[in-house]
DRENSEDO-21488 format. One record per residue: x, y, z of N, C-alpha, C in turn; residue in three letters. Coordinates in pm, whole numbers. Layout:
<sites>
+--------+---------+--------+---------+----------+--------+--------+---------+--------+------+
! n.east ! n.north !   n.up ! ca.east ! ca.north !  ca.up ! c.east ! c.north !   c.up ! code !
+--------+---------+--------+---------+----------+--------+--------+---------+--------+------+
!      X !       Y !      Z !       X !        Y !      Z !      X !       Y !      Z !  ALA !
...
+--------+---------+--------+---------+----------+--------+--------+---------+--------+------+
</sites>
This chain:
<sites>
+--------+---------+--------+---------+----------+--------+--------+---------+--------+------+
! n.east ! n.north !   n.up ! ca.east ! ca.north !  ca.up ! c.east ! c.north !   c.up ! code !
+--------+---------+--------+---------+----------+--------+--------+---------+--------+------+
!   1703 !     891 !    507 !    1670 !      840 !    375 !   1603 !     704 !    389 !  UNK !
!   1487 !     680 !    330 !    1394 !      570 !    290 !   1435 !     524 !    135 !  UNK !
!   1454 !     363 !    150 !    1452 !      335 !     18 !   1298 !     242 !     57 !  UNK !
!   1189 !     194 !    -46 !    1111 !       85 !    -51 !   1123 !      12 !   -168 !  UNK !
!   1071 !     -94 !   -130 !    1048 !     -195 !   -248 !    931 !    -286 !   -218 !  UNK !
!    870 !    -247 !   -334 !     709 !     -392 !   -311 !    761 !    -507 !   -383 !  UNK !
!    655 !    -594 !   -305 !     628 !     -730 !   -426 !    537 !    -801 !   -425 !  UNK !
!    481 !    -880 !   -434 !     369 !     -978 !   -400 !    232 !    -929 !   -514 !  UNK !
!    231 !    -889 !   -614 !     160 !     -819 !   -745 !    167 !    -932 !   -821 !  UNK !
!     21 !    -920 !   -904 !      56 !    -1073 !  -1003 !    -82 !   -1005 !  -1092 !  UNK !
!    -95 !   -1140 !  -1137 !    -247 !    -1196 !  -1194 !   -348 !   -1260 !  -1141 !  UNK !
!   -459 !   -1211 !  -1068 !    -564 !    -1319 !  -1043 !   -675 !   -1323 !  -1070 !  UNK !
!   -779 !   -1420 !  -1042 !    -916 !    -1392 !  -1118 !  -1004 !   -1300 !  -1024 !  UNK !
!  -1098 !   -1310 !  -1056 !   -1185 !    -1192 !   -914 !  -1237 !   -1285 !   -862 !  UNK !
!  -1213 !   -1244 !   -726 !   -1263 !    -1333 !   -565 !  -1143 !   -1340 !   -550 !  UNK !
!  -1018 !   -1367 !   -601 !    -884 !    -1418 !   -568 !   -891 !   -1309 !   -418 !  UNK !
!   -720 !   -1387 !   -416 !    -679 !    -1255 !   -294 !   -478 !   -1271 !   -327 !  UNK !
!   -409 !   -1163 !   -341 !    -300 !    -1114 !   -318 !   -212 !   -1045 !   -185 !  UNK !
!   -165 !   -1087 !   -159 !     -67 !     -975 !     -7 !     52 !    -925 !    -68 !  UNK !
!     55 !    -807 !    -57 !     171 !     -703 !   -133 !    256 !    -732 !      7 !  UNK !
!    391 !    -712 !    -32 !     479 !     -652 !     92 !    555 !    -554 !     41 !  UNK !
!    618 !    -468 !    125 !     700 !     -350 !    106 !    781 !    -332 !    175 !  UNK !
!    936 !    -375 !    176 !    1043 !     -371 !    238 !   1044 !    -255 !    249 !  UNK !
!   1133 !    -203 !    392 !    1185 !      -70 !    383 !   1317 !     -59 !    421 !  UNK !
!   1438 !      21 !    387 !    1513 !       35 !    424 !   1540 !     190 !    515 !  UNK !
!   1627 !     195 !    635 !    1631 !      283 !    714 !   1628 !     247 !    844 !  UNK !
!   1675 !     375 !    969 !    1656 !      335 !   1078 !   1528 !     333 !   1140 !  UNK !
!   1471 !     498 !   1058 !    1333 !      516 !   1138 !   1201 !     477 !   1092 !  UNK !
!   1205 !     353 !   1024 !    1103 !      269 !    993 !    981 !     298 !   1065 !  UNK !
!    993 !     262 !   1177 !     893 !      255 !   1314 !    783 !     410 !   1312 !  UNK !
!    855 !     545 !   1267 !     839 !      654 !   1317 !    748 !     708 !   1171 !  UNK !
!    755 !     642 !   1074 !     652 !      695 !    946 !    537 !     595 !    905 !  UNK !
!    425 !     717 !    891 !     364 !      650 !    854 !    340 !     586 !    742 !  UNK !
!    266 !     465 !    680 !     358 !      377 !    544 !    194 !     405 !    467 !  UNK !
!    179 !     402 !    352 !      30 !      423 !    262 !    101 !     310 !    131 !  UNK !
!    -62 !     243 !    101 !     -71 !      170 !    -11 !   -143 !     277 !    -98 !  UNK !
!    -90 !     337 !   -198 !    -186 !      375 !   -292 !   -180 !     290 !   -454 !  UNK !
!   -261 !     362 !   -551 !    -268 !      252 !   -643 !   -280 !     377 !   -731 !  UNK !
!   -277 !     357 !   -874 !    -269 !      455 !  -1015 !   -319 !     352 !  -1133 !  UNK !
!   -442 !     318 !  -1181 !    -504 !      234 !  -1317 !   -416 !     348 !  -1405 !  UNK !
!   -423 !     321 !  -1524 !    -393 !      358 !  -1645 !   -570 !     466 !  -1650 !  UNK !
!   -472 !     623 !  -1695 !    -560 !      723 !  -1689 !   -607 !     800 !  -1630 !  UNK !
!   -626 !     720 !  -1441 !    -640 !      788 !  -1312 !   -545 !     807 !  -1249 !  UNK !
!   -573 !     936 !  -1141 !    -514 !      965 !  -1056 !   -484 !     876 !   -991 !  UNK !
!   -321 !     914 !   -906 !    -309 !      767 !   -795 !   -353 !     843 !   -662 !  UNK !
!   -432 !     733 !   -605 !    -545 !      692 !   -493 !   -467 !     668 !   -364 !  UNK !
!   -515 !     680 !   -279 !    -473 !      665 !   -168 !   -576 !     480 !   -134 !  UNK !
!   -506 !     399 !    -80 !    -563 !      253 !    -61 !   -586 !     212 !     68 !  UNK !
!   -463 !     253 !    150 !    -452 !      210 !    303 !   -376 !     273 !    370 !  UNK !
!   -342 !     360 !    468 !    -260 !      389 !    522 !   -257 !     344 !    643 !  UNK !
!   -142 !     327 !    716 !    -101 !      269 !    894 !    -21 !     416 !    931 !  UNK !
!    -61 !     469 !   1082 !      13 !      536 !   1123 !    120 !     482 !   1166 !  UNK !
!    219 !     584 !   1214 !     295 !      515 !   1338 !    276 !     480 !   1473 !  UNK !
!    133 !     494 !   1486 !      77 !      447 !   1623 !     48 !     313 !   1593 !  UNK !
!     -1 !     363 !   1425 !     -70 !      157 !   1389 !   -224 !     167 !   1423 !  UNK !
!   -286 !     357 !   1409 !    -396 !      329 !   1313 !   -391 !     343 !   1164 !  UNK !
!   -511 !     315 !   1140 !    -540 !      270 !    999 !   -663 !     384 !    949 !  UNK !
!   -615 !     387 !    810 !    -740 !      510 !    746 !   -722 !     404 !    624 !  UNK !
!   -879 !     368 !    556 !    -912 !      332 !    439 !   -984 !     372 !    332 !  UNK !
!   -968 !     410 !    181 !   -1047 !      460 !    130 !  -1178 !     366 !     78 !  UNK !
!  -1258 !     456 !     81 !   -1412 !      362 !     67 !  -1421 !     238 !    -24 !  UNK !
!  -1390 !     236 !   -120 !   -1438 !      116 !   -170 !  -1313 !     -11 !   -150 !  UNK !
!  -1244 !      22 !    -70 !   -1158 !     -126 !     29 !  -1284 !    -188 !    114 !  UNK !
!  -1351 !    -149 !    168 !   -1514 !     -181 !    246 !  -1461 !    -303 !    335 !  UNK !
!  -1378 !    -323 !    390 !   -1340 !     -441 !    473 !  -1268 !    -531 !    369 !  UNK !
!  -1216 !    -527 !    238 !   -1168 !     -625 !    190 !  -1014 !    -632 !    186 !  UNK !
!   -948 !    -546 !    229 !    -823 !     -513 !    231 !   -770 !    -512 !    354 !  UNK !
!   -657 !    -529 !    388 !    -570 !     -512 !    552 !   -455 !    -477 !    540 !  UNK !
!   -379 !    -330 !    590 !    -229 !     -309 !    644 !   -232 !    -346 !    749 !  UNK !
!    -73 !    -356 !    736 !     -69 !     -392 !    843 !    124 !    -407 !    871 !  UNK !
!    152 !    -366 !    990 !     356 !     -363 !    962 !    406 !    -406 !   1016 !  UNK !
!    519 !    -451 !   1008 !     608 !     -568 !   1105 !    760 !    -489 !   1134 !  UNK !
!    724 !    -408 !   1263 !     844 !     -298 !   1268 !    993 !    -356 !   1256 !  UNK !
!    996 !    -496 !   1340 !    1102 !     -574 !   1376 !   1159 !    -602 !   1204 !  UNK !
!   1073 !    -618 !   1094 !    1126 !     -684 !    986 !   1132 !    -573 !    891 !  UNK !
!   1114 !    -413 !    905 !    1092 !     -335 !    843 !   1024 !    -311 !    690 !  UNK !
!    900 !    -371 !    747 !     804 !     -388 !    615 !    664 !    -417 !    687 !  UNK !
!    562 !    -370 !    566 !     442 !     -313 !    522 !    365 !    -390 !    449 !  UNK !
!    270 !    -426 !    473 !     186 !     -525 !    420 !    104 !    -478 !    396 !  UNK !
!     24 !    -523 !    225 !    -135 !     -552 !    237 !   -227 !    -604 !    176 !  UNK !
!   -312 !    -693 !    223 !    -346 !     -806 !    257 !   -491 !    -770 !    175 !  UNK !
!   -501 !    -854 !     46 !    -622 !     -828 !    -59 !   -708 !    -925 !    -87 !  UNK !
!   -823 !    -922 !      3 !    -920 !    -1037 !    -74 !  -1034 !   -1014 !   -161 !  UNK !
!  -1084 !   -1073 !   -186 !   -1217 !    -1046 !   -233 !  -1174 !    -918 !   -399 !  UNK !
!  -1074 !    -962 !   -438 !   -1049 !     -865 !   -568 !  -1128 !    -891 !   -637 !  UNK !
!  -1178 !    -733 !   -692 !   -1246 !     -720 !   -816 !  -1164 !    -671 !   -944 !  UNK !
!  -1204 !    -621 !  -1104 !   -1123 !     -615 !  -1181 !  -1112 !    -506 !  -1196 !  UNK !
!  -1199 !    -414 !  -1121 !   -1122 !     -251 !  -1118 !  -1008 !    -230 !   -970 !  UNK !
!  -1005 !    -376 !   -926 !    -870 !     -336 !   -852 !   -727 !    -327 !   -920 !  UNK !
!   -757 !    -361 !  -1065 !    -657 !     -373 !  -1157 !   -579 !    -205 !  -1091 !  UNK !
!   -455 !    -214 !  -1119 !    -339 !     -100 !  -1131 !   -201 !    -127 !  -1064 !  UNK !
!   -106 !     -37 !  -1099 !      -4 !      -39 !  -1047 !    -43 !      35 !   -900 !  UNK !
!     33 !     -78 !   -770 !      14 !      -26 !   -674 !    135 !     -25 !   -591 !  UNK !
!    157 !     166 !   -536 !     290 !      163 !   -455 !    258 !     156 !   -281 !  UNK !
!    384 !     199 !   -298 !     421 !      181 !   -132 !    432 !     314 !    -93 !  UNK !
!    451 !     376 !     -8 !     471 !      509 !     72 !    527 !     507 !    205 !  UNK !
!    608 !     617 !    181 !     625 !      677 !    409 !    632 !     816 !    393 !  UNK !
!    590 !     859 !    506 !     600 !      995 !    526 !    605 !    1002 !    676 !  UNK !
!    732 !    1099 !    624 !     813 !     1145 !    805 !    733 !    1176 !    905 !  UNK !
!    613 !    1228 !    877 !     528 !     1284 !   1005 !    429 !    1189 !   1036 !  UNK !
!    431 !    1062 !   1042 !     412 !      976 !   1103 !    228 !     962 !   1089 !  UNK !
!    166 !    1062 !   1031 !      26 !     1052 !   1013 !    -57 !    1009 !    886 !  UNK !
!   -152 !     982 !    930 !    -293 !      915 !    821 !   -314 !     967 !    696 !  UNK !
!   -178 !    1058 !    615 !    -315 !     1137 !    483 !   -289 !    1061 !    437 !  UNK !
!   -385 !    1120 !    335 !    -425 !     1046 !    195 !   -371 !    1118 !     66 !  UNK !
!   -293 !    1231 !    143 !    -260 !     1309 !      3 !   -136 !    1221 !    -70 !  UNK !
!   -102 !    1218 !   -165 !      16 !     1169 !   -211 !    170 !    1288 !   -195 !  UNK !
!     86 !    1411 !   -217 !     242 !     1464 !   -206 !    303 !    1470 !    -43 !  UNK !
!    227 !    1412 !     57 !     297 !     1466 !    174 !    368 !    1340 !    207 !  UNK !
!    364 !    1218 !    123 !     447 !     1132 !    108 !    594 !    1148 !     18 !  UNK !
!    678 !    1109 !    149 !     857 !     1183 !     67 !    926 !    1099 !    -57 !  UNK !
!    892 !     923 !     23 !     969 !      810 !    -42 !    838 !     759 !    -97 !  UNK !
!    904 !     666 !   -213 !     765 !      612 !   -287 !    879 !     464 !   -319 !  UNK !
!    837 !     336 !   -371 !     849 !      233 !   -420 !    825 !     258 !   -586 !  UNK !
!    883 !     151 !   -616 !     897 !      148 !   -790 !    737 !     101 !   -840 !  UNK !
!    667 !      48 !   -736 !     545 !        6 !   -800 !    531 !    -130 !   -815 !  UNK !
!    412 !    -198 !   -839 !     435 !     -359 !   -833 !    302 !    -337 !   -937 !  UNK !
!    252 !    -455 !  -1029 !     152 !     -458 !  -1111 !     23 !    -569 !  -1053 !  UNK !
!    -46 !    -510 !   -982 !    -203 !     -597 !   -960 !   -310 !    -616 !  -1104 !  UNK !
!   -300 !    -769 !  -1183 !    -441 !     -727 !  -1247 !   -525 !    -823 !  -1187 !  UNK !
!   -609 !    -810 !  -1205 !    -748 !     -917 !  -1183 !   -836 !    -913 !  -1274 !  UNK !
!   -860 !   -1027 !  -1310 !    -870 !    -1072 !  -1471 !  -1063 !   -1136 !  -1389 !  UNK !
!  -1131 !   -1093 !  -1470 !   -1317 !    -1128 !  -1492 !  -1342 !   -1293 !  -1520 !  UNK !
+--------+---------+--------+---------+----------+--------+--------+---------+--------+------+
</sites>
């Protein structure tokens, strides 16, 4: 069993930058792979960043280098690291793991999810 929890979500203007973190609770932290996805009001939720458990990385396109995961096995948590926000980065954005330790992007092959944290970025 995985519990998560994000935080680091706020208000900023665009250009700002935010770093989410995502505690995890459990032993096998190390062994899943962790995904940032995000859900605006209306859309589907997105896949943002994922880290394997090797500690590669898959990003969806319009992150374009402005975003970074990244995990700190020892402290059991998940980072990620937002600069250059624009105001359609606005949404609630969660956390993820999934037991098989790989890169999707799907949302359902993720088991545990976080309560969500609120990103806006204000024009």
């Amino acid at each position: 069993q995985v519990q998560l929890k994000e935080s680091g979500g706020g208000l900023v203007q665009a250009g700002g930058s935010l770093r989410l973190s995502c505690a995890a609770s459990g032993r096998s932290f190390s062994s899943y792979a962790m995904g940032w996805f995000r859900q605006a009001p209306g859309k589907e939720r997105e896949l943002v960043q994922v880290i394997t458990s090797g500690g590669s990385t898959n990003s969806a396109d319009f992150v374009k280098g402005r975003f970074t995961i990244s995990r700190d096995s020892a402290k059991n948590t998940v980072y990620l690291q937002m600069n250059s926000l624009k105001p359609e980065d606005t949404a609630v954005y969660y956390c993820a793991a999934a037991r098989h330790g790989m890169g999707s992007s799907l949302p359902y092959e993720y088991g545990y999810w976080g309560q969500g944290t609120q990103v806006t970025v204000s024009s």
